[in-house]
The first five atom37 places (N, CA, C, CB, O) and aatype in JSON, in Angstrom:
{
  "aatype": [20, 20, 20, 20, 20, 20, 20, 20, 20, 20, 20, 20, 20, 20, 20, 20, 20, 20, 20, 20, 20, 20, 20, 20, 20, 20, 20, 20, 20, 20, 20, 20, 20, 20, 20, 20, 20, 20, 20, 20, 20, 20, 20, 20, 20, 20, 20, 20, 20, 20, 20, 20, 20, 20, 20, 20, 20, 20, 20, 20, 20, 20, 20, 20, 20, 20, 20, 20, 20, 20, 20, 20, 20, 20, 20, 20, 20, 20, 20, 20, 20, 20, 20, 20, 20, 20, 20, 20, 20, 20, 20, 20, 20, 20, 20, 20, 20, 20, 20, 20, 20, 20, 20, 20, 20, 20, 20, 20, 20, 20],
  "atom_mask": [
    [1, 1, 1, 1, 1],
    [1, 1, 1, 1, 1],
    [1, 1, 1, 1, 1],
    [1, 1, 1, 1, 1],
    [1, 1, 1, 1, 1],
    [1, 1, 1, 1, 1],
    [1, 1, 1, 1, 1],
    [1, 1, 1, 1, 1],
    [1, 1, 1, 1, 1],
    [1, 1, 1, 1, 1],
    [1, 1, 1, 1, 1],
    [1, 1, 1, 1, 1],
    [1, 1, 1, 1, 1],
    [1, 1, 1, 1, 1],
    [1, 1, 1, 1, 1],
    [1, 1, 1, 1, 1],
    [1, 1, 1, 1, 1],
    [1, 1, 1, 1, 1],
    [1, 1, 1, 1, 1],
    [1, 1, 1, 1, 1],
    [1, 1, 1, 1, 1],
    [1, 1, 1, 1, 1],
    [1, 1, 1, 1, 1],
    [1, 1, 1, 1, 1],
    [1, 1, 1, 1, 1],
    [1, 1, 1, 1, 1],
    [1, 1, 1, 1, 1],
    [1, 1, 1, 1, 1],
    [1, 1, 1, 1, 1],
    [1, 1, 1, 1, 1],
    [1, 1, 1, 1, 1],
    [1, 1, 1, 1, 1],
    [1, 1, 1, 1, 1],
    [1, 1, 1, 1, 1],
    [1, 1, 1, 1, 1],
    [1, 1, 1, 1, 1],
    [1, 1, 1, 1, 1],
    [1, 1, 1, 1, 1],
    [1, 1, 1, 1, 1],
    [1, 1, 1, 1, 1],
    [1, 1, 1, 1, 1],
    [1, 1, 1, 1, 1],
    [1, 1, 1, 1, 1],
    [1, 1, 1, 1, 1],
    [1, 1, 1, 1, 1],
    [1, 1, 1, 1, 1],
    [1, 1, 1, 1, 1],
    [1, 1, 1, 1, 1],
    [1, 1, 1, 1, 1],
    [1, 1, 1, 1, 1],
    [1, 1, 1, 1, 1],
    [1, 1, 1, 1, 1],
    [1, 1, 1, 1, 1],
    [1, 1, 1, 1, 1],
    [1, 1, 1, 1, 1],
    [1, 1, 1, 1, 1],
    [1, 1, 1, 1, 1],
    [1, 1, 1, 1, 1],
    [1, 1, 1, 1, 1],
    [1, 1, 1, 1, 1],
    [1, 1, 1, 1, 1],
    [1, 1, 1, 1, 1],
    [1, 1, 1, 1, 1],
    [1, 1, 1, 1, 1],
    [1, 1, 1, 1, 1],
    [1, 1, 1, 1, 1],
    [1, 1, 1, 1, 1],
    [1, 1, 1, 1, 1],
    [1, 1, 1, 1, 1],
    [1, 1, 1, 1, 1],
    [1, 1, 1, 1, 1],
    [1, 1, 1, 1, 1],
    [1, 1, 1, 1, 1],
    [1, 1, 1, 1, 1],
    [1, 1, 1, 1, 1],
    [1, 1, 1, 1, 1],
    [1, 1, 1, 1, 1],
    [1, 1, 1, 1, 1],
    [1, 1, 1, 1, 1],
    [1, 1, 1, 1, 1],
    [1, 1, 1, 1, 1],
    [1, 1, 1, 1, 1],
    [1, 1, 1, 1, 1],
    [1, 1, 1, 1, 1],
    [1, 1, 1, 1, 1],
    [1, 1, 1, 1, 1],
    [1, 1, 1, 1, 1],
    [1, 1, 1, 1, 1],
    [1, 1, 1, 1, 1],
    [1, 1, 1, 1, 1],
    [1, 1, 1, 1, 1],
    [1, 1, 1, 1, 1],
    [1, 1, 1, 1, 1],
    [1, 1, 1, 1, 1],
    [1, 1, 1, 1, 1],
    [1, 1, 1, 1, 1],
    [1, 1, 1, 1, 1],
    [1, 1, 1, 1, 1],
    [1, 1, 1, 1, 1],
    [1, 1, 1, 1, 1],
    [1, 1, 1, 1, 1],
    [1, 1, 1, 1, 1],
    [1, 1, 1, 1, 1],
    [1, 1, 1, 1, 1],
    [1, 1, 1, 1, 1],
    [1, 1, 1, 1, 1],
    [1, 1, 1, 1, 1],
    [1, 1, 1, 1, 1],
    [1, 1, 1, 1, 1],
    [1, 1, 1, 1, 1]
  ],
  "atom_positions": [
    [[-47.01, -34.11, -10.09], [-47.07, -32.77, -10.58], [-47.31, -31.83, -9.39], [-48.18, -32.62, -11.65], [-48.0, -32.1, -8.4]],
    [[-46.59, -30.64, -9.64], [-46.63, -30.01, -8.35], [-47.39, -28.45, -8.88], [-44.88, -29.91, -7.56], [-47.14, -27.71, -9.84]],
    [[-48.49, -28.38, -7.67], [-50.1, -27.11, -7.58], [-49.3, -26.18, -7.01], [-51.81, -27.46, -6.38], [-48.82, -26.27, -5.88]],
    [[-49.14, -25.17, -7.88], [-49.12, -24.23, -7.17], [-49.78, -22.9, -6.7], [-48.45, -24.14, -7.39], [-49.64, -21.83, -7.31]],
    [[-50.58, -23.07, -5.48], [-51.16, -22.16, -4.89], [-51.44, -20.05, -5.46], [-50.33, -22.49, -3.69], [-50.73, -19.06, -5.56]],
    [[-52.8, -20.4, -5.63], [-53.54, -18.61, -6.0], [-53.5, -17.95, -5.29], [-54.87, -18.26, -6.26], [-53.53, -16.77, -5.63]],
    [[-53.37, -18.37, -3.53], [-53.78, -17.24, -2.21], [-52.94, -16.25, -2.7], [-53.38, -17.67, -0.4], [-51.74, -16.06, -2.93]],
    [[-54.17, -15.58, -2.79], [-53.15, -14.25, -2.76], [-52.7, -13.66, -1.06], [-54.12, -12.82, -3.67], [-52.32, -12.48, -1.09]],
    [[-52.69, -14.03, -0.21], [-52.13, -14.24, 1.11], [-50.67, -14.58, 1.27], [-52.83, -15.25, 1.69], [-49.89, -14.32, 2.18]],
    [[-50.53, -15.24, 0.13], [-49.1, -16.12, 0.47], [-48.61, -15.25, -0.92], [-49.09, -18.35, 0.44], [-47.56, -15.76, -1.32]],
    [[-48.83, -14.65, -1.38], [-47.83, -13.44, -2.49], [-47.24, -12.68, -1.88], [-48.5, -12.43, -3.48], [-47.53, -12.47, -0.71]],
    [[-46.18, -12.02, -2.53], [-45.15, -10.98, -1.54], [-46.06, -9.52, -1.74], [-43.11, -10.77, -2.31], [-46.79, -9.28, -2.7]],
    [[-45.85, -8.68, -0.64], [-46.74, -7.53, -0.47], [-46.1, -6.6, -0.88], [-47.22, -7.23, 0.77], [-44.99, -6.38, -0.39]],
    [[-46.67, -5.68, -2.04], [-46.07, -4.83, -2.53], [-45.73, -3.53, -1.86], [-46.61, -4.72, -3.47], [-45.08, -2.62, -2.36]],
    [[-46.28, -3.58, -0.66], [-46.05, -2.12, 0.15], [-45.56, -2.16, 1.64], [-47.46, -1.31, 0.23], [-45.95, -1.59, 2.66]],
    [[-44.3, -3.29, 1.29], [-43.46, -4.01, 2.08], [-41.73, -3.81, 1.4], [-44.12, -5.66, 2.09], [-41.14, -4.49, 0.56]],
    [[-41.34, -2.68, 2.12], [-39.71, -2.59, 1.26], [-39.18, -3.79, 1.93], [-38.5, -1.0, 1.58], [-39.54, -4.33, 2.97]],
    [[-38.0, -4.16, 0.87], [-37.05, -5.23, 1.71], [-35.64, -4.48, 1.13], [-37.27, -7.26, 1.23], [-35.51, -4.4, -0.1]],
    [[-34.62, -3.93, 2.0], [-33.07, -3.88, 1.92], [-32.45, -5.02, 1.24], [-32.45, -3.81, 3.29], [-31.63, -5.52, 2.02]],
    [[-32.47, -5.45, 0.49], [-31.22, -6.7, 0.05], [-30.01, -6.01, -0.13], [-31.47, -7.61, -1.51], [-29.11, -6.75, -0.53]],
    [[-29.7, -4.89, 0.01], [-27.93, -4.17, 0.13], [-27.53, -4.9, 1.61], [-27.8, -1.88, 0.31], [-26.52, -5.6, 1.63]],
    [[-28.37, -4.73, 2.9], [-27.56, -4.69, 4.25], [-27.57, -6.71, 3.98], [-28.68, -3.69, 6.12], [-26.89, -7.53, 4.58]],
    [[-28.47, -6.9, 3.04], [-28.37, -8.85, 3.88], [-27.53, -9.12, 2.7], [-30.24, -10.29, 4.06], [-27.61, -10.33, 2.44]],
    [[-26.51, -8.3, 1.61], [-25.6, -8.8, 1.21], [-24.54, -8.8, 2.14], [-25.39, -8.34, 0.19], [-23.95, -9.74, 2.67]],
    [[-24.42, -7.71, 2.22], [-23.26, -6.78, 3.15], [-22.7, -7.78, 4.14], [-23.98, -5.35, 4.12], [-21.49, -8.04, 4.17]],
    [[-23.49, -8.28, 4.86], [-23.57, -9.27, 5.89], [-22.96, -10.71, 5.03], [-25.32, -9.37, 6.53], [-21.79, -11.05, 5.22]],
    [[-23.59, -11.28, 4.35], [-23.51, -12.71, 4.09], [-21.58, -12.77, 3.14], [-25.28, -13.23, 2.86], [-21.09, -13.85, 2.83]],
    [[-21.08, -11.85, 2.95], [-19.52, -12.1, 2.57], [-18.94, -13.25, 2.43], [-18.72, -11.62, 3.38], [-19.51, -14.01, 3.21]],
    [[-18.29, -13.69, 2.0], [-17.45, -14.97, 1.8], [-15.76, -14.51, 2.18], [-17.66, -15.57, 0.0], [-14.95, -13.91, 1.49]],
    [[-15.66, -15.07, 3.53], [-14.33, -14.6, 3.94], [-12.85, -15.07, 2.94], [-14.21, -15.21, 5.49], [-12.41, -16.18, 2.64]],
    [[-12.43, -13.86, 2.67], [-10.75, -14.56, 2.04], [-10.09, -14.36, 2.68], [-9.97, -14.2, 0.88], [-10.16, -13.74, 3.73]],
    [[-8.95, -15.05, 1.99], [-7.73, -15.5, 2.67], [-6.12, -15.51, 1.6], [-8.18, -17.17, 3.21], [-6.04, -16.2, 0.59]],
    [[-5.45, -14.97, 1.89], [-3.91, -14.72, 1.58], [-3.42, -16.11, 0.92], [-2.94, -14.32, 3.07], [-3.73, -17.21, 1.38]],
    [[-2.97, -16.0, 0.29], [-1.64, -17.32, 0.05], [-0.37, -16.7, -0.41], [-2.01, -18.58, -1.3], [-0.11, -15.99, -1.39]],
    [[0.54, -17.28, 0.83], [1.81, -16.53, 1.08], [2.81, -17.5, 0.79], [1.97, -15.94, 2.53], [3.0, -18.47, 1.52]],
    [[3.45, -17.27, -0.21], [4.71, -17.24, -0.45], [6.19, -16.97, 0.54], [4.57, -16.44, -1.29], [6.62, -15.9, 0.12]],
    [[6.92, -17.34, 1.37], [8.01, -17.73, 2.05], [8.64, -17.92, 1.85], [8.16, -18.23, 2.51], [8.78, -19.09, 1.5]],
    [[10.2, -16.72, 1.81], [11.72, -17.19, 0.98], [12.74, -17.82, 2.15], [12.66, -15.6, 0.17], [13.11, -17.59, 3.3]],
    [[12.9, -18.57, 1.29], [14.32, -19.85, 1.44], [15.36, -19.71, 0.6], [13.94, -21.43, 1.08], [15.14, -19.26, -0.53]],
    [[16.82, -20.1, 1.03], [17.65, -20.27, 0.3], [17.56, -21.24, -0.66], [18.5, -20.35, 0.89], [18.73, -21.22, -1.03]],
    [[17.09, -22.0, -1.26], [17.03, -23.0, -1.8], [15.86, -23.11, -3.21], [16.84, -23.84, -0.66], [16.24, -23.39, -4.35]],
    [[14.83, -22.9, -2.95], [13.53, -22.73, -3.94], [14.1, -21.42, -5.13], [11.84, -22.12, -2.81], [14.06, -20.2, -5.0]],
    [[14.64, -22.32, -6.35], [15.11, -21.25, -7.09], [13.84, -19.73, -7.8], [15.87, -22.21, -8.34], [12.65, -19.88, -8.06]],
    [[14.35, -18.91, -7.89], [13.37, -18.23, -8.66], [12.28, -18.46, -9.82], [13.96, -17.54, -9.03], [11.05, -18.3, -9.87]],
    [[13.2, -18.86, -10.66], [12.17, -20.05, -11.6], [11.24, -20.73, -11.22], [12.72, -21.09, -12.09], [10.13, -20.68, -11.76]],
    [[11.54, -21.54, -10.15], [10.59, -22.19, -10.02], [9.18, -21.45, -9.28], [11.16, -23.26, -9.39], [8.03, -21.76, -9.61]],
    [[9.49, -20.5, -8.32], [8.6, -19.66, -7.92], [7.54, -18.86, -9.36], [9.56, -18.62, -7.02], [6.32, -18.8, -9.55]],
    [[8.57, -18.43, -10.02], [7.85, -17.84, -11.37], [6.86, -19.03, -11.87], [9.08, -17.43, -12.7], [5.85, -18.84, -12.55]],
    [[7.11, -19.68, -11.63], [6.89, -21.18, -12.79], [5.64, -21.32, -11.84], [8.36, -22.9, -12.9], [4.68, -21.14, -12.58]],
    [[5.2, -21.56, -10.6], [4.06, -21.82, -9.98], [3.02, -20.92, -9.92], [4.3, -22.12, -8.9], [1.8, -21.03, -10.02]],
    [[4.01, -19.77, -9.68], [2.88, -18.71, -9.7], [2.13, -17.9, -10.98], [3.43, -17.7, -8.94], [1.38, -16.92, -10.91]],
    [[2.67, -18.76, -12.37], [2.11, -18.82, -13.35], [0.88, -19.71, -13.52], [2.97, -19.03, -14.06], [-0.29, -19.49, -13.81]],
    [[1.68, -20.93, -13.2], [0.93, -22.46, -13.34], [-0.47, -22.67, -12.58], [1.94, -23.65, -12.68], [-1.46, -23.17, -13.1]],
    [[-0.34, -22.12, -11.1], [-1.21, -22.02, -10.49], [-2.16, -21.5, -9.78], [-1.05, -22.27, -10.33], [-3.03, -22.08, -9.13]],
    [[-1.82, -19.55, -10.03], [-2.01, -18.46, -9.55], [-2.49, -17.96, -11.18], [-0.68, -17.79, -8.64], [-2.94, -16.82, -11.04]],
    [[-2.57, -18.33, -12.51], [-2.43, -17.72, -13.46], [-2.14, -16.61, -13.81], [-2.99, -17.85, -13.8], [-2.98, -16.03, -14.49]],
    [[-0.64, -15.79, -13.42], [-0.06, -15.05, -13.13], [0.21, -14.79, -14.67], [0.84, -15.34, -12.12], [0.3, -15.73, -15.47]],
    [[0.3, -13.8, -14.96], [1.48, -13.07, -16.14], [2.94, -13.41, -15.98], [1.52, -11.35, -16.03], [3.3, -13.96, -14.94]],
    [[3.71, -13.17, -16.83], [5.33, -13.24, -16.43], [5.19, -12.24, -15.82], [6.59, -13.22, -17.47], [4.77, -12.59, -14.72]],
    [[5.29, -11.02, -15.85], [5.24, -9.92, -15.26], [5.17, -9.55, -14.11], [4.63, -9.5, -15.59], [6.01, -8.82, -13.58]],
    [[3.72, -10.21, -13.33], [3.39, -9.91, -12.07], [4.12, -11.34, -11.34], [1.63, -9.63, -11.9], [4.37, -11.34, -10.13]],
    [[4.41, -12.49, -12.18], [4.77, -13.4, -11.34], [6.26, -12.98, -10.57], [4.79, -14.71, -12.16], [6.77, -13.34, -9.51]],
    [[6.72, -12.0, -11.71], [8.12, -12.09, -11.38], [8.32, -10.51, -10.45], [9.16, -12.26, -13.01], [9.35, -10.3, -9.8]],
    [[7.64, -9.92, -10.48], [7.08, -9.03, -9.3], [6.75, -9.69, -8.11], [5.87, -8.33, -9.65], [7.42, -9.47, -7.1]],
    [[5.6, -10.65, -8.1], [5.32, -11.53, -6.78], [6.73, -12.02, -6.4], [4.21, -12.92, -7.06], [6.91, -11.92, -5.19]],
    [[7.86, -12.54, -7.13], [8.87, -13.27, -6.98], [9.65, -12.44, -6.14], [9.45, -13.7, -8.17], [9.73, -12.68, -4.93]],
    [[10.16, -11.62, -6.6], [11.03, -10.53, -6.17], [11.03, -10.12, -4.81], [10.77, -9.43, -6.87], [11.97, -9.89, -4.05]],
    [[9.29, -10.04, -4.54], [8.96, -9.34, -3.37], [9.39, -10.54, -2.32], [7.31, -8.79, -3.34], [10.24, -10.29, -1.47]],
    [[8.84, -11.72, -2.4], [9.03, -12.48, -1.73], [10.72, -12.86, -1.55], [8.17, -13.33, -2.15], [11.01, -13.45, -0.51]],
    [[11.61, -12.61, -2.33], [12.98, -12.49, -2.54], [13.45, -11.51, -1.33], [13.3, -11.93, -4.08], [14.04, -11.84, -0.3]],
    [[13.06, -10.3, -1.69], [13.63, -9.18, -0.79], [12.81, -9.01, 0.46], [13.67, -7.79, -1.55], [13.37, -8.97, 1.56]],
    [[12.1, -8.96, 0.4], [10.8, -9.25, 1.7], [10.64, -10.25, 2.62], [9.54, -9.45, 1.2], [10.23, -10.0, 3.76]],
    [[10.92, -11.34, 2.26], [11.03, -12.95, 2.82], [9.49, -13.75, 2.53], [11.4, -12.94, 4.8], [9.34, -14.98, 2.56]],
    [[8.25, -12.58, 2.2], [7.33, -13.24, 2.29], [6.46, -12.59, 0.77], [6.72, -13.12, 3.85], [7.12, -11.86, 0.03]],
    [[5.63, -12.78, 0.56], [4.96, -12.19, -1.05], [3.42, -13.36, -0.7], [6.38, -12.82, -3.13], [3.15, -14.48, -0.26]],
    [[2.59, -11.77, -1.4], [0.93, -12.62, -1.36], [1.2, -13.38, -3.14], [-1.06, -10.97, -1.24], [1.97, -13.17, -4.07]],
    [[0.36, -14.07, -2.94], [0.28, -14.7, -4.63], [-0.88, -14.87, -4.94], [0.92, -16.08, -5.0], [-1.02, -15.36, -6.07]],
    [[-2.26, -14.56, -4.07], [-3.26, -14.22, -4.18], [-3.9, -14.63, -3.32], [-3.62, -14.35, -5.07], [-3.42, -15.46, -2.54]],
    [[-5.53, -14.06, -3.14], [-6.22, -13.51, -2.02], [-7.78, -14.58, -2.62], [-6.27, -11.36, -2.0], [-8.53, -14.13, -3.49]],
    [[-7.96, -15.74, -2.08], [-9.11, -16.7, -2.77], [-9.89, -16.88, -1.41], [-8.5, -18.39, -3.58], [-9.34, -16.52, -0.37]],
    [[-11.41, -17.52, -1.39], [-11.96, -18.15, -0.12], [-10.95, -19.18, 0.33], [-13.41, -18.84, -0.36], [-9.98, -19.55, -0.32]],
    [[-11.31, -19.6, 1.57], [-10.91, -20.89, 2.26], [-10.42, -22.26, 1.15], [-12.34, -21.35, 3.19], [-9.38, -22.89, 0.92]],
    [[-11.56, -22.27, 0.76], [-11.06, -24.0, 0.21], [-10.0, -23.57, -1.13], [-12.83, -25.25, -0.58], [-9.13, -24.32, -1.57]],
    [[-10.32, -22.15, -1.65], [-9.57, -22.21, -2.94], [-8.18, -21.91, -2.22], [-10.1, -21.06, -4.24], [-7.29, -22.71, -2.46]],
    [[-7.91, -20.91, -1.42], [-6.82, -20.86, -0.88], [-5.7, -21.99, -0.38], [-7.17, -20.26, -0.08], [-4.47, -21.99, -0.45]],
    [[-6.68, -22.97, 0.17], [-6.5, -23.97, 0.98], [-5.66, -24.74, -0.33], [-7.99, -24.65, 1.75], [-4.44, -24.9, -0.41]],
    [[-6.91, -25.24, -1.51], [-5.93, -26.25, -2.41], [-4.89, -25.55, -3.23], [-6.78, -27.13, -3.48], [-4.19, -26.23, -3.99]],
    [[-4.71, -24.17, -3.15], [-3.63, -23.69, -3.78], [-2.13, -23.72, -3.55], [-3.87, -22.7, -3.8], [-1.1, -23.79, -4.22]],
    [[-2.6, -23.62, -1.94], [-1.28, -24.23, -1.13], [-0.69, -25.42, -1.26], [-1.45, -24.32, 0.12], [0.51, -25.66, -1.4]],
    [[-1.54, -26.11, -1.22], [-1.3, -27.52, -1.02], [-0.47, -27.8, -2.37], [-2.75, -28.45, -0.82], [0.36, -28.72, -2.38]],
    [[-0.7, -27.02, -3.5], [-0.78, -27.98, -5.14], [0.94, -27.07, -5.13], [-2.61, -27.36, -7.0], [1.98, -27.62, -5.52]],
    [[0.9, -26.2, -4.81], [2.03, -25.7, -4.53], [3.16, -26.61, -3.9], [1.73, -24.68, -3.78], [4.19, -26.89, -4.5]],
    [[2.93, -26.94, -2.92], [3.5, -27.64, -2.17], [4.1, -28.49, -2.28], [3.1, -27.86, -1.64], [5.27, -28.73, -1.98]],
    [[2.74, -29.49, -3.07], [3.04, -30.49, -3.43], [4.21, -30.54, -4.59], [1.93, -30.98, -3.67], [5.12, -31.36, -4.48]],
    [[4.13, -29.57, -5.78], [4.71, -29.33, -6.81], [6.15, -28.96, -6.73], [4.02, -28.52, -7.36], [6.93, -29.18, -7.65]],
    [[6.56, -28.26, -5.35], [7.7, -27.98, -5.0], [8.74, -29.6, -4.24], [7.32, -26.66, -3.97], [9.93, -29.87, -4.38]],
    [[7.65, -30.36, -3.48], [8.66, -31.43, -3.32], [8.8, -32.34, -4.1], [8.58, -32.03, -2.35], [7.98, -32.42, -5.01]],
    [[9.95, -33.38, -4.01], [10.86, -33.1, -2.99], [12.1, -32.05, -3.08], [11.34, -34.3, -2.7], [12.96, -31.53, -2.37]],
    [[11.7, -32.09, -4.2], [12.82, -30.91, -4.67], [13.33, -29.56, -4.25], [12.52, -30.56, -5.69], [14.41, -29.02, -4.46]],
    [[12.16, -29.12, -3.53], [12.44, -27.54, -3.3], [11.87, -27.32, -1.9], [11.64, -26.45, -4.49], [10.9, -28.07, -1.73]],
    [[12.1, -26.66, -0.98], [11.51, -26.39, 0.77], [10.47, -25.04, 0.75], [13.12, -25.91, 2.09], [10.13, -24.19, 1.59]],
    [[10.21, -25.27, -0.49], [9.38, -23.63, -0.53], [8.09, -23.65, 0.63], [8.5, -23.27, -2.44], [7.54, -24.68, 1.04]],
    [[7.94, -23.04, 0.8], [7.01, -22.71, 2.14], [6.15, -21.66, 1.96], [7.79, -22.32, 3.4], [6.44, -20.47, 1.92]],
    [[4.58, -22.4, 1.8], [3.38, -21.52, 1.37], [2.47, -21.29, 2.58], [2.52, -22.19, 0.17], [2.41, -22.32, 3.25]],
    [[1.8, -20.37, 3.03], [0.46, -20.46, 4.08], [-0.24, -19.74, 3.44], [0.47, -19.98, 5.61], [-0.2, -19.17, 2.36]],
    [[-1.29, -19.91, 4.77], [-2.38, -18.96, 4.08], [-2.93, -17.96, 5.57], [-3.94, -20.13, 3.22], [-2.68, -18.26, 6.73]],
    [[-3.55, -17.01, 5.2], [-4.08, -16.5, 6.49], [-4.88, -15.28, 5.93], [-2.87, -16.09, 7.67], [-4.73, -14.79, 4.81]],
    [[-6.03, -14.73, 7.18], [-7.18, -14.23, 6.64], [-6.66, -12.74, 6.7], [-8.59, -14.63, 7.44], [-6.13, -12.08, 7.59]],
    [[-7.23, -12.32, 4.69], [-7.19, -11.06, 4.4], [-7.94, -10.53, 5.33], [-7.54, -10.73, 3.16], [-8.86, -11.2, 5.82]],
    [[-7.74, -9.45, 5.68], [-8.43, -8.23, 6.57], [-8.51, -6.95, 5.68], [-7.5, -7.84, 8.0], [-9.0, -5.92, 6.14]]
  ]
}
């Protein structure tokens, strides 16, 4: 069983401000892009179809994301931390071969 201590020594001092705005501000969780890359080959559908499946996209915006990446060569499909970014690519990726050369990265939102 665990005592836990009366000192009133070791209580927080009430006429002691603490900022917790600036030590959020600071502690951020960096994101990161996942980019979409057009090829001749990776039909539209299937772009729609992932960026539903795995971006939980609307038809709507998927086929907006689609487009852009169509006429643009490149399209974000969304903006997650590191690791989520990271396995989004990958599931992508994976989901596109062998069938399709679609080409996903990732790189840090600014």
């Amino acid at each position: 069983m665990t005592r836990f201590s009366t000192d009133t020594e070791t209580l927080p001092r009430e006429d002691v401000e603490i900022d917790v705005a600036d030590d959020v501000k600071e502690r951020h969780v960096p994101m990161y892009k996942v980019i979409f890359h057009n090829d001749d080959k990776t039909t539209m559908d299937f772009v729609v179809f992932v960026l539903m499946r795995f971006f939980n996209h609307e038809v709507e915006e998927a086929v907006k994301i689609m487009l852009e990446v169509h006429e643009e060569g490149q399209g974000v499909a969304g903006v997650y931390p590191f690791e989520t970014a990271e396995f989004k690519r990958d599931q992508t990726i994976s989901a596109a071969r062998p069938t399709w050369p679609l080409m996903v990265t990732i790189e840090p939102d600014e």
